[in-house]
C-alpha positions, 0 to 999 in steps of 0.5 A: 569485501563480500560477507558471506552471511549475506549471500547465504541463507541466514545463520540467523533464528528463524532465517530472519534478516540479520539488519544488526550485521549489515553495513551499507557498505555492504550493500553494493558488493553484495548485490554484485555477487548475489546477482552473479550467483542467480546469474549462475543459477539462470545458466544452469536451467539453460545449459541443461541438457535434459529435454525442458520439463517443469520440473527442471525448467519453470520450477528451477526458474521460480527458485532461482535468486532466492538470496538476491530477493532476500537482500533486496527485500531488506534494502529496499524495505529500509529504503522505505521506512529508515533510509538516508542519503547513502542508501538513497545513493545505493539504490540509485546504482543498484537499480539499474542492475538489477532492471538489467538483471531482470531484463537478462532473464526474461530477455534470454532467449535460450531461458525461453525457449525452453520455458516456450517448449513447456508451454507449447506441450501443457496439455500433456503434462497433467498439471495441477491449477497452480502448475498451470498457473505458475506455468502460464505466468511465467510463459507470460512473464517473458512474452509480456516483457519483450521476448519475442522482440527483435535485438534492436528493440530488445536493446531498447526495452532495456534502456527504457526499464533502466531509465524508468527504476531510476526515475521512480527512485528519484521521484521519491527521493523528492518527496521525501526530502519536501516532507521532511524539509518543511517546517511550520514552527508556531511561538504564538500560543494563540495560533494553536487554538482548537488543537487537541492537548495531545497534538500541542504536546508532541508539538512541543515535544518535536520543537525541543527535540530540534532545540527551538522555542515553541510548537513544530508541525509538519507535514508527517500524517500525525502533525499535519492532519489534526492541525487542517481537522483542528486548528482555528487559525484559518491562514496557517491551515491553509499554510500547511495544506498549501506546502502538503499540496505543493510537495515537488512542485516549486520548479527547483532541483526536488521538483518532479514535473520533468520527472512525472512526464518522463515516467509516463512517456517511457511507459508508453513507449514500453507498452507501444514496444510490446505491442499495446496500445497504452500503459493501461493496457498492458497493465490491465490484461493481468487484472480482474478489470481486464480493460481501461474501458471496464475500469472507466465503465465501472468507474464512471458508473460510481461516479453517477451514483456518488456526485449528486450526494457529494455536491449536495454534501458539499453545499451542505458544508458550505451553508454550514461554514457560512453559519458558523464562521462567515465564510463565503468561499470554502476552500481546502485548507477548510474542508478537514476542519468544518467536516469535523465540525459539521460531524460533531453537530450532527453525530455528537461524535469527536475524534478526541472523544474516541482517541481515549479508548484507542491506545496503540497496544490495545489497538494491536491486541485488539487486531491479533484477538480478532485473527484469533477468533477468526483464524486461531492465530497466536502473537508472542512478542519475541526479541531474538531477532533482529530489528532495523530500528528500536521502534519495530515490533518484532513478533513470532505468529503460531497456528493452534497446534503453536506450529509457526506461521511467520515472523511478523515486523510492526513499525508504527512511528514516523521518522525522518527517514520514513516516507509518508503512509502506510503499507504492508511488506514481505522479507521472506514469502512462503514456498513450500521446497523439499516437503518443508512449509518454509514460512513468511516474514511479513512487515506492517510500516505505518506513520502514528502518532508517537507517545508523549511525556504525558500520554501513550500514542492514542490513535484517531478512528482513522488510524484504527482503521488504518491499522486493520487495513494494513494487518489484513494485507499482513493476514494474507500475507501470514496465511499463506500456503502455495508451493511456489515462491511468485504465487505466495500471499500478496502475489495476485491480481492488484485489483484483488489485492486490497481485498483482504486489507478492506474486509478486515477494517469492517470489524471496526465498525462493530460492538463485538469486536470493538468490546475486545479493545477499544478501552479507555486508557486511563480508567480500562472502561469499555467504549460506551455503546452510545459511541460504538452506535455513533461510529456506526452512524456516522460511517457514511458521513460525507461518503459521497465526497470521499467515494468522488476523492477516490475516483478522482485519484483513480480516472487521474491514473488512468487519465495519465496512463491510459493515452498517449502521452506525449503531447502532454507539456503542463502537467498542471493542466492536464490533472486539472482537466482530469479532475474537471468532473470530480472537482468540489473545491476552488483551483489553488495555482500553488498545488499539484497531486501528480508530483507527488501521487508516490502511488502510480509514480513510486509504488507498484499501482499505475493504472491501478488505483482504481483497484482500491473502490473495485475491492470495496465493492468485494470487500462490502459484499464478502463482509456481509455474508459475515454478518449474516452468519456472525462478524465470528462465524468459523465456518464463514472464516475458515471459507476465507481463510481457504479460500482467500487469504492462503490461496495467493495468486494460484487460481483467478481471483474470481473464481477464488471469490466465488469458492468463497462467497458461492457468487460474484460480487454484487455493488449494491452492498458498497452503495447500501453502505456507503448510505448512496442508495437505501 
C-alpha cells in the first residue's frame, strides 16, 4: 500500500521529511511508484513535440524526480545514521533500481538527443553562466555515462552500475556490523589506568546498559580513541588497535577483500567502457586537479616537504618511549598514547585539560554565534518537526530580516545503528522555481561522546574541530542560492568541496572566537588565555606525521583507482606496497585499511581523497586573508559568503576562489601553518 503523503510534497511544517509517519514497510512500495512518477516525468520532456529548448529540455530534466530524490535522501540518510537489518535489506533491493533508473535516464536516447540538439545550439541562446553551467553538466552527464555507446555496451554499463551500488552497500553493511560486533569488556580495575574519569564512567555506563559487570569499550570513536590516547596497558591498547585495523579483514562471511577487488575491476571497466583509461581518470576530468598525474605531482610535492619532518618526528617519539617506558620498538597500538604524552611534556597541554570548557551546547552555540558574526544567521531550536531519533536536534535557521534560510538536523551521539565518523548531509536543497527561494533542509551526523550520570558530553579539541568542519559544510549547504536544484550548495567539484568545511575549523584556533564559547562547564570561567596560547602552539605538533597519514590514504586511493587493476590478487599486498614510501610504524599481518577505507568504497570519494590536503592549501591561504582583515571582518565574509559558500557548483570553482581571495591560492600558507617551512 503506497501512502500518498510519500510521493507528494509533504504536508509536513516547512515540507520537512515526515520520519514519524514512515513505516519501512513503506519504503519499497514508495520507491517503485515515486521512480513511475519521474519515469512519467522523463517521458513528458521526450515526447514533447515543441523544438528542444532549455527551458522544456535541460530545465524540465533538473526538476524532474523531485519527490524520488526526497525519499531517497530520507532513506539513505537513515541508513546511514539509524539504520537496521530491514533497511539494510531494503536498500539492498532498492538500489539496483534505481541505478537502473539513472541508467534509464542518461541511457535514453530520444532524452539525448534533444539534450545534444540544446547543446550543439549554445551559442545562440544567450545563456547565463549558471545556464550554461547546467547546460554543459548535463550534456556531460550523459556523454560521460555512456550515451554515445552502442546497445551492446550500453546493456553492459548497466550491469556494471547494478553491480557496483550493491556491492558498496554490502561493503558498509560489513563495516558496520565489525564495529558493532566488537566488544572488549574489562573486570580488572587496574586495566583502566591512565584513562580519563569520564572515559571509565561511560564505560561504566555502556557495561550496565548491556547488563555485564565492569567496563565495555568499542570500537565507536568515542570508546576506542581515548583508550589507544590513554590507557597504560600496552597489550589492551594493541587489542583494541588490532580489532579497529582489522575491521572486514578476517576471511569470514563480513570480510570485504573479495569485495574491495570487485569494486575497483567494474570501475575500471566502467571507465575502459566510456572511453578512459582508468577510474581516476574519468573521476578527474570533473575535478579542479584534472589529472591523476596533477594530483600525483601536487601530492608527491607535500610529500617531500613533509617526510623529513615526519621521520624526524617520529625518531623523536621513539627516543621518547624509550625514555619513558623502555620500549625498543613503537608500534601502533603506541602511537596515540606517547604523542599525548610527548605533547604534555612539551606544551603542558592535555586533552582533559581542555575538555572542561568544550561541552557540547556551548560548543554548538559557539558555532552558530560565530555564523552570526560572520553571515548574520540566527538558530531557533524548534520542535514542530519531525525527528528520526530523540537525540537529533532539530533547528529553524533565519537570515537578519528572520526570512528562513533552512531547517537544520544535528545528531551528535553514536548508536548501534550509525556508522563510524562524521559527515554533513542534505534532505532537501535549495532551487529557486516559479520566483519562490525554495530553501534547504541541511543535516550534520557525527559520533560524540554521550553525557554521563555524572557530566554533560564534553568534547576533545578534536571533536571541537570536527564539529566546526562538518557546520562549514552545513554553511554551504544553508547559503545556498542557485536557480537550480544539481548546482545547489554542496553540488561542486569534490576537490573544492571541503573548502568551506576546512576554513571554518581555523576559528578553533583563535582567542576571539574561542572567548564566545569554550567556557568551563561547572564554574562558566573563560578558557585561560595561556590555554588558548597553548592550542595555538601546539597546532603543528606532529603535523609532519599527520600531513604523511593523510597523503598515504590519498596515493592508496589513487593507487587502486589510478591503474588497471586486474592483476591485483592480495589485497594485503598491494596497500603495503602503496604505503612503502609513507610507511613510519612496523607492518602488523592482522590489519588492513582498504577493507575498511568506507571513504573511496562506500562514500562518494574514490580518486578523491587527495581532495582533503588540496583544500587545505585553499582553506589555509583563504583563512589568511581573514586574518589580515579581522577572524570577524564583514566585507572578507560577505566576499565568501558571495562568492563561495552560496555559489554551489554555478562557475568553476577557481574562478569562484579568485572572485573571492583576488588570486590563486598559494601552498606556502598550509606549509607555514603547518610549521614545515618558516
Amino acid at each position: 500500500m503506497i501512502k500518498a503523503s510519500l510521493i507528494t510534497p509533504f504536508q509536513t511544517p516547512y515540507n520537512a521529511a515526515p520520519f514519524l509517519a514512515i513505516e519501512n514497510d513503506d519504503y519499497l512500495p514508495t520507491f517503485k511508484e515515486a521512480i513511475k512518477q519521474a519515469k512519467a516525468e522523463i517521458d513528458a520532456i521526450v515526447n514533447n513535440t515543441e523544438a528542444p529548448s532549455f527551458e522544456n529540455t535541460i530545465v524540465a530534466l533538473d526538476f524532474s524526480g523531485e519527490q524520488l530524490d526526497r525519499i531517497s535522501s530520507i532513506f539513505f540518510n537513515l541508513n546511514s545514521a539509524e539504520t537496521n537489518e530491514t533497511i539494510q535489506k531494503i536498500a539492498q533491493e532498492v538500489s539496483p533500481l534505481l541505478s537502473e533508473f539513472g541508467n534509464d535516464i542518461t541511457l535514453n536516447e530520444d532524452l539525448f538527443k534533444r539534450v545534444k540538439a540544446v547543446y550543439d545550439n549554445k551559442n545562440e541562446l544567450n545563456l547565463t553562466t549558471e545556464e550554461q553551467t547546467l547546460l554543459d553538466k548535463r550534456y556531460k552527464g550523459f556523454s560521460r555515462n555512456g550515451a554515445n555507446l552502442p546497445e551492446d555496451k550500453k546493456e553492459k554499463l548497466r550491469e556494471i552500475d547494478k553491480k557496483l551500488s550493491q556491492l558498496s552497500l554490502k561493503f558498509g553493511e560489513n563495516v558496520l556490523a565489525e564495529t558493532n560486533k566488537f566488544e572488549m569488556l574489562i573486570v580488572d580495575e587496574k586495566d583502566l589506568a591512565g584513562l580519563p574519569e569520564g572515559t571509565i564512567e561511560a564505560a561504566k555506563q555502556l557495561a550496565e546498559s548491556k547488563e555485564k559487570e565492569g567496563w565495555l569499550f568499542t570500537l565507536d570513536y568515542p570508546s576506542y580513541i581515548p583508550f589507544v590516547t590513554y590507557a597504560d596497558n600496552r597489550e589492551l591498547r594493541k587489542k583494541l588497535t588490532l580489532a579497529a585495523g582489522s575491521k572486514a579483514f578476517k576471511g569470514d562471511d563480513l570480510d570485504n577483500q573479495g569485495i574491495v577487488l570487485q569494486i575497483v575491476n567494474l570501475r575500471h571497466q566502467r571507465a575502459n567502457l566510456l572511453g578512459y583509461k582508468t577510474h581516476a581518470h574519468f573521476v578527474l576530468e570533473e575535478r579542479m586537479a584534472q589529472t591523476p598525474e596533477k594530483v600525483l605531482d601536487f601530492s608527491n610535492e607535500l610529500l617531500e616537504k613533509a617526510k623529513p619532518a615526519a621521520k624526524k618526528e617520529f625518531e623523536n617519539l621513539e627516543k621518547f618511549a624509550k625514555e619513558l617506558d623502555n620500549i625498543d620498538q613503537l608500534e601502533k597500538w603506541d602511537g596515540s598514547y606517547y604523542s599525548e604524552k610527548l605533547k604534555q611534556k612539551l606544551f603542558s597541554l592535555d586533552d582533559e585539560q581542555l575538555k572542561p570548557y568544550f561541552k557540547l551546547e556551548n560548543v554548538i552555540d559557539g558555532a552558530f554565534t560565530v555564523a552570526n558574526k560572520l553571515f548574520d544567521l540566527s538558530f531557533e531550536e524548534i520542535d514542530t518537526i519531525d525527528k528520526y531519533h530523540e537525540d537529533v536536534l532539530t533547528y529553524k535557521v533565519t537570515d537578519k530580516n528572520g526570512d528562513l534560510v533552512s531547517i537544520f538536523y544535528a545528531d551528535f551521539f553514536p548508536r548501534s545503528g550509525k556508522r563510524n565518523g562524521a559527515w554533513m548531509t542534505s534532505y532537501k536543497p535549495q532551487y529557486v522555481i516559479d520566483g519562490e527561494n525554495s530553501r534547504p533542509h541541511i543535516s550534520i551526523v557525527c559520533n560524540f561522546t554521550k553525557p554521563t550520570k555524572s557530566k554533560p558530553s564534553l568534547l576533545t579539541f578534536n571533536e571541537v574541530t570536527t564539529l566546526f568542519h562538518e557546520f562549514g559544510h552545513a554553511l554551504h549547504g544553508m547559503l545556498a542560492s542557485t536557480t537550480y536544484p544539481s548546482l545547489s550548495g554542496t553540488s561542486v567539484f569534490w576537490d573544492f568541496v571541503e573548502l568551506p568545511s576546512q576554513v571554518m575549523e581555523n576559528w578553533c584556533y583563535e582567542k576571539e572566537a574561542l572567548e564566545l564559547f569554550a567556557k568551563h562547564y561547572e564554574t562558566g570561567e573563560v578558557i585561560p588565555m595561556d590555554l588558548v596560547e597553548k592550542i595555538k602552539d601546539s597546532a603543528s605538533f606532529h603535523q609532519g606525521m599527520q600531513t604523511l597519514r593523510q597523503l598515504s590514504f590519498g596515493l592508496l586511493d589513487m593507487k587502486w583507482h589510478g591503474q588497471d587493476p586486474s592483476n591485483i590478487s592480495n589485497v594485503k599486498d598491494f596497500e603495503t606496497e602503496a604505503f612503502k614510501d609513507t610507511n613510519l610504524y612496523p607492518k602488523t599481518e592482522e590489519t588492513c585499511m582498504s577493507t575498511a577505507f568506507s571513504h573511496i568504497f562506500q562514500g562518494g570519494y574514490s580518486s578523491g581523497y587527495y581532495s582533503y590536503k588540496w583544500a587545505e592549501v585553499l582553506d589555509a591561504d583563504a583563512f589568511e586573508y581573514f586574518q589580515e582583515a579581522g577572524i570577524f571582518n564583514k566585507e572578507v565574509a560577505t566576499k565568501f559568503k558571495d562568492n563561495v559558500l552560496s555559489q554551489g557548483g554555478t562557475e568553476n570553482p577557481m574562478v569562484l576562489y579568485k572572485r573571492f581571495r583576488g588570486q590563486e591560492p598559494k601552498p606556502e600558507a598550509l606549509l607555514k601553518r603547518a610549521g614545515l617551512i618558516k
